[in-house]
N, C-alpha and C positions, 0 to 999 in steps of 0.2 A: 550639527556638530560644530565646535569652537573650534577656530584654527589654529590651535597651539595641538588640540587632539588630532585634529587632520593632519596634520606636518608630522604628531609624533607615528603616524602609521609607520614609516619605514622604520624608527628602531622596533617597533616591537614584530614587524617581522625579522628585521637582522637578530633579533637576541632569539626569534622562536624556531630561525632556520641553526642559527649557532646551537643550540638545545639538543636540533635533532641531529644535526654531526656527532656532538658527543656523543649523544645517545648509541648513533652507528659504530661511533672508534669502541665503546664497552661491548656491541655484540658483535663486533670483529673479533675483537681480543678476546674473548669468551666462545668463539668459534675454533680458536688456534690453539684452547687449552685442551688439554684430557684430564676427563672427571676423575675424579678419585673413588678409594672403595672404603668401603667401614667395615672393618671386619669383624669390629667388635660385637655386632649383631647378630642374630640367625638369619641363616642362610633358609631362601625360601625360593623355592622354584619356579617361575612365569614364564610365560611363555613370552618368544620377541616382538617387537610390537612390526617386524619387518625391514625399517626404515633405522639408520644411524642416529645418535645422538644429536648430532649437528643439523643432519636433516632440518627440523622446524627451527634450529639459527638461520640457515642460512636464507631459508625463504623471507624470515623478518627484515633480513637486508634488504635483501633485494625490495620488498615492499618501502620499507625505509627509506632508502636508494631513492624508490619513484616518486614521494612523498616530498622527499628533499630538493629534487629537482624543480618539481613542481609549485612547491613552496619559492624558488630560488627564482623562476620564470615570473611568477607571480609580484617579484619582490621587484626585480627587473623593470615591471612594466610599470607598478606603483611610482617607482624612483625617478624614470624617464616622464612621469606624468605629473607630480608633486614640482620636477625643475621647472619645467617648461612651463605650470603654472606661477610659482618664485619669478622666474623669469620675466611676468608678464606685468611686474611691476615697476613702479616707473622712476623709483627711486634707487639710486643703485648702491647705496650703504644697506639699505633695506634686503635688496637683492645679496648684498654679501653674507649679510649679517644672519638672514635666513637659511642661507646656504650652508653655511660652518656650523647653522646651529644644529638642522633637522636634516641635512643632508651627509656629512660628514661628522657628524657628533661630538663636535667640540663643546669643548664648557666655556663659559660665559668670560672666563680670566685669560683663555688663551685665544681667544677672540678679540678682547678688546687690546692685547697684544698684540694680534697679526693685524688687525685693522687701526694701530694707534689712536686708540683713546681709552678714557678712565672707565675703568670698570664701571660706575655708576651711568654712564654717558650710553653704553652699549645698554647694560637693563632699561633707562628708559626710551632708547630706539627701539627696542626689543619689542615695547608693547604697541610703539606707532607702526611697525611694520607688520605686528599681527594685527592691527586694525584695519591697516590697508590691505592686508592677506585676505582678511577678513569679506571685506569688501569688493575683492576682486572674484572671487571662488559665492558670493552670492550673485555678479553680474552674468555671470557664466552660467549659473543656473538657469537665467531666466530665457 
């Protein structure tokens, strides 16, 4: 795996835990509504199925719930393990410049804002620092 991929692990957890909040807030609010009826239909008589409407909502929370936590745990320990490898580099614009990128999710124009220098000056740090990312994340392998 290319270190620009390895780095991007933590947004595509952050946007796939964000996904399932949503997802949570629409069967909440779809827990706290009451169905409607059609009456333009015939009417036909079944029997109850025992269990309330909401019933199979609310078990999907709660399953969604554990899912999100655990997604959230998961995301946690990726985050704490991505810095601390950033970190192990020896370069310290590098270390910045990785930080803002893949860790905080800045883009490329308010980085080279916060770190004073010209956009162009930051892309091509950008690619010496995933070189040396690069490089650091195959020493460790071995």
């Amino acid at each position: 795996m290319k270190a620009k991929e390895y780095l991007q692990q933590l947004q595509r957890l952050d946007t796939v835990i964000n996904q399932k909040i949503k997802e949570l807030d629409d069967l909440r609010l779809k827990s706290q509504s009451t169905g409607s009826v059609d009456y333009s239909k015939e009417r036909v008589q079944t029997s109850p199925s025992g269990d309330a409407p909401f019933v199979k909502l609310i078990g999907r929370i709660i399953d969604l719930e554990a899912e999100i936590n655990a997604e959230i745990d998961r995301y946690v320990d990726e985050k704490h393990r991505i810095i601390n490898q950033i970190q192990g580099l020896k370069n310290p614009d590098y270390i910045a410049l990785l930080f803002k990128r893949y860790v905080e999710f800045k883009k490329f124009e308010v980085i080279a804002v916060e770190m004073n220098f010209t956009y162009q000056y930051v892309l091509n740090m950008h690619g010496y620092a995933l070189k040396a990312f690069e490089q650091l994340i195959k020493s460790e392998e071995k």
